[in-house]
N, C-alpha and C positions, 0 to 999 in steps of 0.2 A: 220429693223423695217418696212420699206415699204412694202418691200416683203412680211410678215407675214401677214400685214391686206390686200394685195391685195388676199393671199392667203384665209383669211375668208370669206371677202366679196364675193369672188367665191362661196366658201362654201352654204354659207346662201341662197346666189340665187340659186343653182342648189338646195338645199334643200326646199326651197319654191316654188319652182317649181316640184318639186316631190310628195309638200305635195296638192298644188294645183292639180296637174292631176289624183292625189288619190283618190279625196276628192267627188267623183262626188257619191255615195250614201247619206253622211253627208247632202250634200248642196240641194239633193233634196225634204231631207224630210221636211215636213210641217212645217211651223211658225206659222200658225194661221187655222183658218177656210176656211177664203178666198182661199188659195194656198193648198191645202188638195187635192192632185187629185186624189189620191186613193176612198176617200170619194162621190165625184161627178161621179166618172163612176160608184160609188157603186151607189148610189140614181139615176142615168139616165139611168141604168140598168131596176132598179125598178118603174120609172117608165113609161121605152117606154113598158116593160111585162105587165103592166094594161095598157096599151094604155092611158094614160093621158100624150097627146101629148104636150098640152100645157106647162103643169108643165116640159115637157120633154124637150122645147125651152126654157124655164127659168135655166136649171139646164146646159142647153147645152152651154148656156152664161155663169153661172158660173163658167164650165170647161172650160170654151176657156180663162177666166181671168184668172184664177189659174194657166193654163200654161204656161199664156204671162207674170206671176208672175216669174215663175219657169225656163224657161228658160232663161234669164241672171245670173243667180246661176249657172247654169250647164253648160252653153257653152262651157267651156274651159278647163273641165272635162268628157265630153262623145263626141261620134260620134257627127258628122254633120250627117249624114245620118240617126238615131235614132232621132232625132229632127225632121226634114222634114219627114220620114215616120210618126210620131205623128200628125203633123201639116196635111197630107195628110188625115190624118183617122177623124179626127176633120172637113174637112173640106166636107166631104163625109158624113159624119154621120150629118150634117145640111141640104145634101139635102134630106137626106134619112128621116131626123124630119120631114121636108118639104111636103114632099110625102107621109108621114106615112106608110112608107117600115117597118116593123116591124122586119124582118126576118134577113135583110140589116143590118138596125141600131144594132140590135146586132151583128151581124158578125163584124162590124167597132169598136164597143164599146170593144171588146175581143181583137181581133188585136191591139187596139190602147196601152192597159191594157197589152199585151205581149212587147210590144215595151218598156212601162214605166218598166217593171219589166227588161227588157234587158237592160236598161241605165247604164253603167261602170259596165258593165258584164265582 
């Protein structure tokens, strides 16, 4: 009888740990508005293309919370290296608001938006 449940107990964890490392689509998509990162590089797209910089560092805040939302979901379901390239282009694409690099910012904003589509590729 020992044996049997040491044998489940294995079970269960390498199964939950398989469902866990799977799971990294599931876990990224949105719960609310706040955490919607698809939605914020849609609107910061739109707009750094009218140049309303402003509204463009307001929306660039709400993608950088969305993602600090979003990644302890996905840590332990996607690359490390997908997450710091994300974190790299976020952090490029603030100085690029900064500067009002128009051309930049989008190039960062696309990149960043390949990377989130790459996540548990």
């Amino acid at each position: 009888m020992k044996k049997v449940t040491v044998y489940i107990i294995t079970a269960l964890t390498i199964t939950m740990f398989i469902l866990l490392m799977n799971a990294g689509n599931y876990l990224k998509s949105p719960r609310g508005q706040d955490d919607n990162f698809p939605l914020h590089i849609k609107l910061l797209t739109e707009n750094i293309k009218n140049e309303q910089w402003q509204k463009a560092g307001e929306n660039l805040e709400k993608l950088a919370l969305a993602w600090k939302k979003i990644v302890p979901r996905i840590q332990y379901s996607v690359e490390k290296d997908e997450i710091n390239a994300i974190n790299v282009n976020l952090a490029r694409l603030k100085s690029y608001i900064t500067t009002r690099d128009k051309s930049n910012a989008l190039a960062e904003l696309n990149e960043a938006f390949e990377h989130w589509n790459d996540l548990n590729r």
